[in-house]
Each structure stands twice: as structure tokens, then as C-alpha cells.
N, C-alpha and C positions, 0 to 999 in steps of 0.2 A: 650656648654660653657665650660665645666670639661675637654674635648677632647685639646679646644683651649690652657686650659691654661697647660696642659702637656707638650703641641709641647712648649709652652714659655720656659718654662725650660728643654727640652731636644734636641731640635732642632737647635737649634743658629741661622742661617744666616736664615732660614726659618721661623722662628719665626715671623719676621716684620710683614708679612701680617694681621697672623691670633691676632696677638697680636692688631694690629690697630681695627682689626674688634670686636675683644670685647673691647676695648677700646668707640668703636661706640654705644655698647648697653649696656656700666655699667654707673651709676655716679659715681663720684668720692669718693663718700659717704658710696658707698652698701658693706653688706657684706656678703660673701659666706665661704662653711665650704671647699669646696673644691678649692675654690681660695686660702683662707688662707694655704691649706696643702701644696698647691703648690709655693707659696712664701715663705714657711717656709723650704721645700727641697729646694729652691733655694739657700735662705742665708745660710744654712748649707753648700752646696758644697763652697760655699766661702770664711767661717773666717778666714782659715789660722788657724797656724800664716802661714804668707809667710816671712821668713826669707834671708834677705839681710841685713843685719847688726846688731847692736845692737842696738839702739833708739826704744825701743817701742811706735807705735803710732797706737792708734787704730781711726777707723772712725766709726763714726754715723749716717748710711745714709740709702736712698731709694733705687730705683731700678741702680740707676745710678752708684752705688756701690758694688752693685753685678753682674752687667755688661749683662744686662736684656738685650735679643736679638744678645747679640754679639757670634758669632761661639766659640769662646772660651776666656771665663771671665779673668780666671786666667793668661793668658798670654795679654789681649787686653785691658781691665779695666785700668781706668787712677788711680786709685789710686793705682794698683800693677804697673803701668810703673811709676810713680811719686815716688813707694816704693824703684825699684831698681835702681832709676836714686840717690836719696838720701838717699840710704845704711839705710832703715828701719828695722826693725821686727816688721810687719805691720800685726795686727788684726782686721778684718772687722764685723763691726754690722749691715752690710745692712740690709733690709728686703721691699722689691719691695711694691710701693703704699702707703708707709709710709709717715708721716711727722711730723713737727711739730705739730701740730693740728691733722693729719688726721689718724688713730690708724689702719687705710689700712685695708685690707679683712677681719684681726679676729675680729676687730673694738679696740682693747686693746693696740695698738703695736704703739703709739705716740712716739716720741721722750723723751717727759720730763719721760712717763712708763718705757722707755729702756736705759734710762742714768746711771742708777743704775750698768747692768752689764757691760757697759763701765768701768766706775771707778773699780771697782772687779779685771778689769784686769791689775792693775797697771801699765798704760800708763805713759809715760812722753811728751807725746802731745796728744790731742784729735783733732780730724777730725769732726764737723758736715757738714754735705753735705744733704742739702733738699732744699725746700719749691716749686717745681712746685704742688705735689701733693694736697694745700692745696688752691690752687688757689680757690675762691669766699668764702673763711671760715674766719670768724673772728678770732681774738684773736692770731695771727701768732707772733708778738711782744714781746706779756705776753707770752706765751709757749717758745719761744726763751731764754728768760730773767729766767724761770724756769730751763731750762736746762742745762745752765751755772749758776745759784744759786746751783745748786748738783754737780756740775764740783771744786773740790778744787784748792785754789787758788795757788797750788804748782805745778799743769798741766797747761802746754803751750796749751792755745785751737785757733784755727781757725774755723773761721764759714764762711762757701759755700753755697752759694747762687742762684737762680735760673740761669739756662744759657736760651738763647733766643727761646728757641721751638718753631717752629712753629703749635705746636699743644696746647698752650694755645694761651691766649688773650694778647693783651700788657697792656693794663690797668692792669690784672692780676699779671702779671710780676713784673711790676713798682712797684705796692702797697706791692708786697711780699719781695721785695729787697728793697724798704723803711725800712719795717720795723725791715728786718731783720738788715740793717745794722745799725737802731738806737739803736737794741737792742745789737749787738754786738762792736758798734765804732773800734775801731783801728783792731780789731780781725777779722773784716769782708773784704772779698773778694767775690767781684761782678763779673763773667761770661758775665754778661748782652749783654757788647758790644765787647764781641769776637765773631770772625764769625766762626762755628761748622759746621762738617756735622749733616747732621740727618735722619734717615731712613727713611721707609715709610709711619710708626707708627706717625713722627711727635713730638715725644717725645724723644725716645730716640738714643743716638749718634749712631753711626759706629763708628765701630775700627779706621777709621784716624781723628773723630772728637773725639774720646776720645785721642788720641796721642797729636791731636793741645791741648786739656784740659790740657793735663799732663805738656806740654810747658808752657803756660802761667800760670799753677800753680808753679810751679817751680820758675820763675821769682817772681812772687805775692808774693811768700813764702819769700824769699830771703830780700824785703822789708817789710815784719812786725816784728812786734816787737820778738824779740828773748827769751823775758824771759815771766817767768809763771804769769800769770796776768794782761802783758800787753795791 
């Protein structure tokens, strides 16, 4: 299992398989001392900043955001192609198997735990990007609603929401993009019904479904509210 989750983070395009196969024998729940080391060297190689402009905007996300299986993150990841498409200086708080609710491999590492150093690094937009990882977990709504209650009301926030994996459930889905976008209203942007690729893994993109990602975010972006609070 400790072997597998190495190849995740050092492998890239090789990674799918093995990464599906522990996928196959963890819950989404368990936690490991060596899973966690190993999602933690992952978000490390990816904070940045990655510098394309001035706008700081930092993201709050899972594995989707540190670009979990793709040959190379820093160049293929939709939020560094969304960063140098709209001239960011773009810092990332991924950390793989995260969520709302689900505090991922060290069991600590929720969103509403890690919002804290988001704000530290004085963004003037914040990025949340979750909620597959939290699929069959209560409380998705209330954790949401916590995260943006320590998000000041002076930071522009967007909250991203599950995209259509074939590797959770749709009832899963639905319920998780419900709530998120009750908890977030105008600030919410839904994935749901763009059509992605997806590895083998089932979960997470390829490099040209993170490209379509970066598209359609772009656009979404463009139509939300422009000021902080809205």
C-alpha cells in the first residue's frame, strides 16, 4: 500500500492504475501515517506561488488541485491553466483526499482546519474546490458554511463543487452539489454537467479534462459576482 502511494506522487501518467487499486481497498474514511506523508510531499510540490500576475488568489482544495496523477501538475493542473490564462499569483492549499468534512489520510486536514492558512496568505480571492471526497458523509452544508464564516468578508470567494466522476455514485453527487451550492448561493459553481475526461482511476481528470475544466471555469468565473461578498 506505502509503495502505491509513492508511484501517486512521483509517477504521473503511471500513477492511474495503481492509484485506482488502492482506491479499491481504502475507505474513504481510513487513515494511514504513510498515506498522509505522502499527500503532504504532494501539496508541498504544488503551493507555488506560481506567478502570472498580480491578483493573489489562493485555492482550498483536494487532490484535484494538486493535480493528483497527472505526468506533470504544475504545468497540466486547471487551476495553474486557469492561473495563467487570468494573470494570477496563484497559491495552492491542496492536499489529496481532503474535504469538506473528510480531514483525508492524517484525519486533521478538513477544510474548515485549513482555512485558516488560506486567509495568513492574504488572498484577494479564494478558490474552494472539493466535495467528491466526502461523498456518503453528513454535514457537507454546515462545514461549507463554516469555511466561508473564517473567509473575511473583504476576499472575493468561489466555491467548486464536485465534477461528474465516474467513480462515485450520482445520488452522491447530487446531494453534495446541493448542498454545497446552498451553502455557497451566487458564489457557487457546479461542474456537474460538463462533460470531463477521466482516468482510469475514475476519479481523477487527465490533462485534457483538466484543460476542458480550466474552460468552463473561465467562463463561470466571468459570470459571478465580481466583488467580495457577493
Amino acid at each position: 500500500m506505502t509503495i502505491a502511494l509513492v508511484i501517486v506522487v512521483s509517477a504521473g501518467v503511471s500513477a492511474n492504475v495503481v492509484y485506482r487499486r488502492h482506491q479499491a481497498a481504502t475507505s474513504l474514511t481510513s487513515t494511514s501515517t504513510a498515506a498522509c506523508n505522502a499527500a503532504n510531499a504532494e501539496a508541498r510540490q504544488m503551493t507555488g506561488p506560481f506567478t502570472f500576475g498580480s491578483e493573489r488568489v489562493d485555492v482550498l482544495g483536494d487532490s484535484y488541485s494538486v493535480g493528483t496523477t497527472l505526468s506533470d501538475p504544475q504545468d497540466e493542473a486547471w487551476d495553474i491553466l486557469l492561473a495563467r490564462r487570468e494573470h494570477w499569483n496563484l497559491t495552492v492549499r491542496g492536499i489529496g483526499r481532503t474535504g469538506f468534512v473528510n480531514g483525508g489520510y492524517c484525519g486533521n486536514q478538513s477544510f474548515p482546519l485549513r482555512v485558516r492558512q488560506v486567509v495568513a496568505d492574504h488572498p484577494q480571492m479564494v478558490i474552494v474546490e472539493g466535495g467528491l471526497n466526502d461523498a456518503g458523509q453528513s454535514g457537507i452544508g454546515a462545514a461549507a458554511r463554516a469555511v466561508l464564516a473564517k473567509i473575511p468578508a473583504t476576499i472575493r470567494v468561489v466555491v467548486i463543487g464536485p465534477t461528474d466522476a465516474p467513480g462515485r455514485s450520482g445520488a452522491d453527487k447530487k446531494t453534495i452539489d446541493r448542498e454545497l451550492a446552498a451553502a455557497a448561493g451566487s458564489r457557487y459553481v457546479s461542474p456537474l454537467q460538463w462533460q470531463l475526461q477521466f482516468g482510469p482511476d475514475g476519479i481523477h481528470m487527465t490533462a485534457a479534462g483538466n484543460r476542458v475544466l480550466a474552460d468552463h471555469l473561465s467562463t463561470a468565473f466571468a459570470a459571478l459576482p465580481s466583488a467580495a461578498g457577493g
